[in-house]
C-alpha positions as CSV (number, residue, x, y, z in Angstrom):
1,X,103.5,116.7,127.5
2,X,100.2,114.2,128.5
3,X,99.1,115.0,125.1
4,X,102.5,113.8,123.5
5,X,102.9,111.2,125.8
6,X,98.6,110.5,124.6
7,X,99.5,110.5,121.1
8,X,102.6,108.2,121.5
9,X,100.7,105.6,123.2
10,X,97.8,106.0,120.3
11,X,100.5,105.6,117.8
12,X,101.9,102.6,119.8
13,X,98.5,100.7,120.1
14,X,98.1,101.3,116.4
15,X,101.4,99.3,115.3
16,X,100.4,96.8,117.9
17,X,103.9,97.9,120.0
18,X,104.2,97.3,124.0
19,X,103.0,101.1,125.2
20,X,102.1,102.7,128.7
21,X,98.9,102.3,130.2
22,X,96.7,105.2,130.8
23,X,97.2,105.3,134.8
24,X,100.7,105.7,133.4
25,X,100.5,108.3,131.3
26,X,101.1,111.1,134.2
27,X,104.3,109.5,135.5
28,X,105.6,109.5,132.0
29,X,104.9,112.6,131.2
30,X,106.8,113.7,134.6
31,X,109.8,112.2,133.8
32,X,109.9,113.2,130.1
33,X,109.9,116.8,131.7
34,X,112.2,116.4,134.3
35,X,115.1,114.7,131.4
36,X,114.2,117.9,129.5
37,X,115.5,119.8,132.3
38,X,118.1,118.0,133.0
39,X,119.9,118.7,129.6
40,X,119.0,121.8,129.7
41,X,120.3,122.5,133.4
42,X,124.0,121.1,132.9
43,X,126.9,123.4,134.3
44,X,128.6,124.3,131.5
45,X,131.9,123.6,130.2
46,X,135.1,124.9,130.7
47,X,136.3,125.1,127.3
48,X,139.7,126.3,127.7
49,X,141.1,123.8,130.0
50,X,139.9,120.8,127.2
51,X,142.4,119.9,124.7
52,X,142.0,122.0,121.2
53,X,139.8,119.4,119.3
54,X,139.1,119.0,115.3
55,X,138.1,117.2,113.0
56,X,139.7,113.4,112.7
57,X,140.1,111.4,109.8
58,X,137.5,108.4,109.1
59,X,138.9,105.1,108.5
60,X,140.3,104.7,104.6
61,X,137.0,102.7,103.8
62,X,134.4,105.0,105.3
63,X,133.0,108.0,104.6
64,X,132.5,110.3,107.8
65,X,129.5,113.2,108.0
66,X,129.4,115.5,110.6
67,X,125.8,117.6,111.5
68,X,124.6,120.2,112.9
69,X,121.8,122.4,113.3
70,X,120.9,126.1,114.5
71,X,118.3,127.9,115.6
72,X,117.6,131.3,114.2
73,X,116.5,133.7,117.0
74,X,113.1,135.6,116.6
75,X,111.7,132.9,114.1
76,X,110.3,129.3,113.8
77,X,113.2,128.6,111.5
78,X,116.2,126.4,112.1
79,X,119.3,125.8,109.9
80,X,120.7,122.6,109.3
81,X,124.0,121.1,107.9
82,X,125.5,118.0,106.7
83,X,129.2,118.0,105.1
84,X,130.6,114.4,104.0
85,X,134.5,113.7,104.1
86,X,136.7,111.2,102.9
87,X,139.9,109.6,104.7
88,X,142.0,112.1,102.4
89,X,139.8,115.1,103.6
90,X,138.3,115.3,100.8
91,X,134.7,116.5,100.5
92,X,132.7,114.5,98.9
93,X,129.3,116.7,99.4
94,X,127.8,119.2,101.5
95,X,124.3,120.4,102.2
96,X,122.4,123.8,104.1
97,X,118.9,123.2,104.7
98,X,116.2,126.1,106.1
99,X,113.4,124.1,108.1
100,X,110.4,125.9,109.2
101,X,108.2,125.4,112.3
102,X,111.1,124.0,114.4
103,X,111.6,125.5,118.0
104,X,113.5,122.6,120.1
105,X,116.9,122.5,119.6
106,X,116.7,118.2,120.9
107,X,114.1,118.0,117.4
108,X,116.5,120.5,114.9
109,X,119.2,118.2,115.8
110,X,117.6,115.0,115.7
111,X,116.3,115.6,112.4
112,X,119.6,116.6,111.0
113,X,121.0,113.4,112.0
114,X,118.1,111.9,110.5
115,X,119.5,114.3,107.1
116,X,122.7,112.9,107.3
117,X,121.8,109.8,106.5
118,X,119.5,110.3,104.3
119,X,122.4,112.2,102.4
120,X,124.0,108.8,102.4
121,X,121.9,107.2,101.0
122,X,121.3,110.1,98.0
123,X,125.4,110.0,97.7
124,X,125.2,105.7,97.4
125,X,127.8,106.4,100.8
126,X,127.3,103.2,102.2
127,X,130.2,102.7,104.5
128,X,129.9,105.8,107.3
129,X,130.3,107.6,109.9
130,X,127.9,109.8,111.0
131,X,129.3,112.1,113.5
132,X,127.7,115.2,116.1
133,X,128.0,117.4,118.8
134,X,125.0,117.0,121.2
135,X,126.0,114.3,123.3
136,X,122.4,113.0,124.3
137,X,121.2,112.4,120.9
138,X,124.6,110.2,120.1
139,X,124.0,108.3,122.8
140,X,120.5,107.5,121.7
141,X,121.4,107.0,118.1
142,X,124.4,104.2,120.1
143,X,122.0,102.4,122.1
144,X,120.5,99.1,121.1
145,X,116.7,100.0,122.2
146,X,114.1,102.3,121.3
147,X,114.7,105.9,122.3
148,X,111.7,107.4,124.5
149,X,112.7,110.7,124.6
150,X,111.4,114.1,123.0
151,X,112.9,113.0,119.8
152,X,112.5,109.4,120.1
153,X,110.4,108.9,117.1
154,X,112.9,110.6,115.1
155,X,115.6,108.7,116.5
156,X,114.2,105.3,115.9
157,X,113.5,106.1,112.5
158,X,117.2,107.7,112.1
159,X,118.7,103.9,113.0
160,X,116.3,102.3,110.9
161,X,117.5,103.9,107.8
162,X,120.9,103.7,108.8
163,X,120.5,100.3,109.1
164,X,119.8,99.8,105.7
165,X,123.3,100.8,104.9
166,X,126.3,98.5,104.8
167,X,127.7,100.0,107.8
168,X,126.5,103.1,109.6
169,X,127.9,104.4,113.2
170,X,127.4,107.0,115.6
171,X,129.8,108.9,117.0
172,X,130.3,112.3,119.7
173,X,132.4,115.1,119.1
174,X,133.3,118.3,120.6
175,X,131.7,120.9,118.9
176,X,135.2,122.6,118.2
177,X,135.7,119.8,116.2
178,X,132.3,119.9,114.2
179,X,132.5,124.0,113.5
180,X,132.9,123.3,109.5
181,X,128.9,121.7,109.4
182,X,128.1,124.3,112.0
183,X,128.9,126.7,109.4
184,X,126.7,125.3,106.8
185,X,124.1,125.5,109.2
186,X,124.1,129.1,110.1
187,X,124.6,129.8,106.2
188,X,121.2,127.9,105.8
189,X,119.5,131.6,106.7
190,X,120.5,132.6,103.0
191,X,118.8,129.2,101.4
192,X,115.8,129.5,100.2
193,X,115.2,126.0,101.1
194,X,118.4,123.3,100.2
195,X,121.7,124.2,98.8
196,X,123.8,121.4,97.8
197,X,127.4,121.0,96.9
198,X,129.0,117.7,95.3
199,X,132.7,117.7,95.9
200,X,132.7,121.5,96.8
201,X,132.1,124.0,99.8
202,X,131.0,127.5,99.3
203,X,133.4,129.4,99.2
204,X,132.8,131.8,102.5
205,X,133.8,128.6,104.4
206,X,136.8,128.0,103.1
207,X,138.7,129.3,106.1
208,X,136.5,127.4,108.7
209,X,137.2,124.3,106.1
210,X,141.2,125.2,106.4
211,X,141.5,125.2,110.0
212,X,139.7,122.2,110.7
213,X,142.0,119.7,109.1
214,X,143.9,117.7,111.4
């Protein structure tokens, strides 16, 4: 972690940004390591006293994406997936990506975000929603600043590109309600490397598609 938080301040000084000075760097590195073990450490959820959540509708001039990624045990792999919808739940386009050399779930995710608008942009979707499960990163992608996290550099870049679009906005959702591009991730282990689908889902997902609509 001094070595990360090293090359971030490097990088910093480079692009002539405010950074930490070196009697900082140990503190830094501290605290980056105790938030990692604060997500990690969370008491988990009681599912079944929640609500039953799914999928919402965007408004009838956006577009809404919902990501996700997953980790494939035994490897350096991770899937990811992207799955744009329309205010008429229509699907506009879905994608399954195989990364390689991945082992964070904080990084698979952030750079899936970082997909799904990138998607966006491939689709000329420039009104959107862009919608996921793992509460921390959302809140990053929300706030105003630059992130410092793990995946802060990935983060930052994420909200530059979306905002290049005409409007682009982060939003959390229970992962109940984000199983469909939870689906394309895990289907990501039969990719070679992307499989794309333009107003289509493959066909094994149909079910997961079915039973998300609100």
């Amino acid at each position: 972690m001094v070595a990360w938080c090293l090359w971030q301040r490097r990088n910093r000084l480079r692009e002539h940004q405010h950074t930490w000075q070196l009697h900082e760097i140990g503190n830094k590195a501290k605290e980056l390591v105790q938030e990692f073990w604060d997500v990690h450490h969370k008491e988990p959820q009681v599912l079944d006293q929640q609500p039953h959540v799914r999928w919402s509708l965007p408004p009838v001039i956006s577009y809404k994406a919902n990501f996700d990624a997953a980790l494939f045990e035994g490897t350096n792999q991770v899937g990811i997936g992207v799955v744009f919808r329309d205010h008429a739940r229509n699907v506009m386009a879905a994608l399954s990506q195989r990364v390689d050399s991945i082992k964070l779930v904080e990084v698979a995710k952030s750079l899936t975000a970082r997909r799904a608008v990138v998607f966006a942009r491939e689709l000329s979707l420039f009104e959107v929603i862009i919608e996921g499960d793992y509460l921390c990163l959302i809140q990053a992608l929300q706030g105003s600043g630059r992130c410092n996290t793990l995946f802060g550099h990935i983060t930052n870049e994420t909200k530059r590109l979306g905002g290049l679009l005409r409007h682009c906005h982060f939003q959390h959702v229970q992962q109940e309600g984000n199983r469909l591009a939870h689906g394309l991730a895990r289907r990501a282990v039969l990719a070679v490397d992307t499989d794309v689908w333009v107003e289509d889902l493959p066909s094994d997902l149909d079910d997961v598609f079915q039973t998300d609509l609100p």
